[in-house]
C-alpha positions in Angstrom: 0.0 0.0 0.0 1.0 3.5 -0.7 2.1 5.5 2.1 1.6 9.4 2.0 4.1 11.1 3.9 2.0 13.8 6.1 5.0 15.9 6.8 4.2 17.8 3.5 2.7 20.8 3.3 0.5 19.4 0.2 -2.8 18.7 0.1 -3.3 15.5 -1.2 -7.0 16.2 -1.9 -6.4 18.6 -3.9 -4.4 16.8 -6.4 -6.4 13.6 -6.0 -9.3 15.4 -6.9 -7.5 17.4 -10.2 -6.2 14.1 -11.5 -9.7 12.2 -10.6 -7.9 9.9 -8.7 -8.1 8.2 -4.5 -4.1 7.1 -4.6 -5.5 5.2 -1.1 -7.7 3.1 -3.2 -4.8 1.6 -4.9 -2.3 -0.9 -4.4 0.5 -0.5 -5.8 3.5 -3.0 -7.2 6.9 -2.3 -9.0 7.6 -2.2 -12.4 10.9 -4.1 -13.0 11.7 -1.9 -15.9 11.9 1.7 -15.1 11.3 1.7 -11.1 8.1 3.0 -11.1 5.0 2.1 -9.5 1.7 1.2 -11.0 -1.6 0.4 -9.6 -2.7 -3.8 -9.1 -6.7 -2.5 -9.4 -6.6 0.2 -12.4 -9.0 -0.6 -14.9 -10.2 2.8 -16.4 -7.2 5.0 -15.6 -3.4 4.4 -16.1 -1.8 5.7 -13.2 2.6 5.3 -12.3 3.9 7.1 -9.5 8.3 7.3 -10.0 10.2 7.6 -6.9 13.3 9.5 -8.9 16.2 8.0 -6.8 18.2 11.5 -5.7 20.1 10.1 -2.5 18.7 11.5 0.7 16.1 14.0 -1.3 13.0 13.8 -2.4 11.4 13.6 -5.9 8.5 12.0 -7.2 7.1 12.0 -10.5 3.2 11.0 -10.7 1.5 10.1 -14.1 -2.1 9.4 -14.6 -3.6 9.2 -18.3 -1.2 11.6 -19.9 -0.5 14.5 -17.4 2.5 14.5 -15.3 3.2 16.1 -11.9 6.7 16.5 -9.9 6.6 16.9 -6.5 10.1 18.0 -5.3 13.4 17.7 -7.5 16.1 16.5 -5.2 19.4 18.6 -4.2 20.7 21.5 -7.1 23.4 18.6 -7.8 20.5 16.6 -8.9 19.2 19.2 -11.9 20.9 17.1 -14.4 19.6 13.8 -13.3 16.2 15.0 -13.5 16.8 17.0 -16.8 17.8 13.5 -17.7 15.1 11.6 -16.2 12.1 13.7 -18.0 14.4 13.6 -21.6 14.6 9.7 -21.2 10.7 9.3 -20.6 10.1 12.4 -23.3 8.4 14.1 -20.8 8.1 17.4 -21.9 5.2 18.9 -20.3 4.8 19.1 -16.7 1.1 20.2 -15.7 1.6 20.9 -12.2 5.3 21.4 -10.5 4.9 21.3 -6.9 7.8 22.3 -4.1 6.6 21.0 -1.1 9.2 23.3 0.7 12.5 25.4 0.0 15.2 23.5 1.2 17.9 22.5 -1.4 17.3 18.9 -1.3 13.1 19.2 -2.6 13.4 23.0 -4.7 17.2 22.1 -6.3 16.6 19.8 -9.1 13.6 21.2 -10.3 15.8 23.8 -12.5 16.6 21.0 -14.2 13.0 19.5 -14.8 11.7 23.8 -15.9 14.7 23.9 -18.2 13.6 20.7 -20.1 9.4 20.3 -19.7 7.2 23.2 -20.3 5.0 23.4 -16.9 1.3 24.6 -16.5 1.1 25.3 -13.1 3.6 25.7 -10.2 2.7 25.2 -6.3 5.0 25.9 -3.8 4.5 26.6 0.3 7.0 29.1 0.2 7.3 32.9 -2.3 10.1 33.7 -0.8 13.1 32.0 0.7 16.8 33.3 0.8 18.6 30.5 -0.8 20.8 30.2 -4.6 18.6 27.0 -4.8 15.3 28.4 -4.7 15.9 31.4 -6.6 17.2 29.9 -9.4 13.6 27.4 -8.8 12.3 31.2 -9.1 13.9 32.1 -12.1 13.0 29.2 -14.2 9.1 29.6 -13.4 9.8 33.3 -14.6 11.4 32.5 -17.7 8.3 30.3 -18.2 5.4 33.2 -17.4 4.1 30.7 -14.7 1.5 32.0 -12.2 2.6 30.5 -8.5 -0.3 29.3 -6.1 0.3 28.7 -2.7 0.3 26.0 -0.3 -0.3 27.6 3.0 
């Protein structure tokens, strides 16, 4: 069974109820081939959730019948590997980027992930947060026009 971690900031309503989905009404199994998770009991919906290995950070790529969301990209060292990861899958479009909170190892990588996918949406629980890190998270929703909402 899938375990939420509660120490996020994230609402996990909210996105269930944008992607249609109860991720507590699933079991979930591994995929041998890429490392992701899918569903046992998903008939109507296709649904993987990616645990991006990036050490001791976080970052986790959900997928449910064609839209993409990345929650947290891992440490600024990471920016590549998840540059990498999206350019392997082709993911190029990112509807919803969400930074659960500012510290290097969730906000770093996801430079990497805005300077490869196009994102829709960006949710973060912080604006503003004195750190290279997150400012350079800033700048990459900037060069993209993205409108921030926020978690709190």
């Amino acid at each position: 069974m899938l375990e939420v971690k509660t120490e996020y900031v994230i609402d996990i309503e909210d996105v269930e109820k944008e992607f249609k989905i109860h991720m507590s009404d699933y079991e979930f199994t591994q995929m041998a081939e890429n490392g992701s998770y899918v569903p046992l009991n998903c008939d109507d919906a296709s649904l993987e959730v990616h645990f991006i290995d990036v050490g001791q950070a976080d970052s986790i790529l959900i997928q449910c019948d064609g839209e993409n969301l990345l929650l947290d990209g891992g440490n600024k060292a990471d920016s590549s590997l998840i540059y990498s990861y999206l350019k392997k899958y082709e993911i190029t479009n990112l509807k919803y980027v969400i930074n659960s909170h500012p510290h290097e190892d969730h906000v770093g990588g996801l430079s990497g992930a805005l300077n490869f996918a196009k994102a829709n949406q960006v949710f973060s629980s912080f604006s503003e947060y004195d750190s290279k890190a997150f400012n350079d998270f800033v700048k990459n929703t900037e060069k993209q026009n993205l409108f921030w909402e926020p978690l709190y």
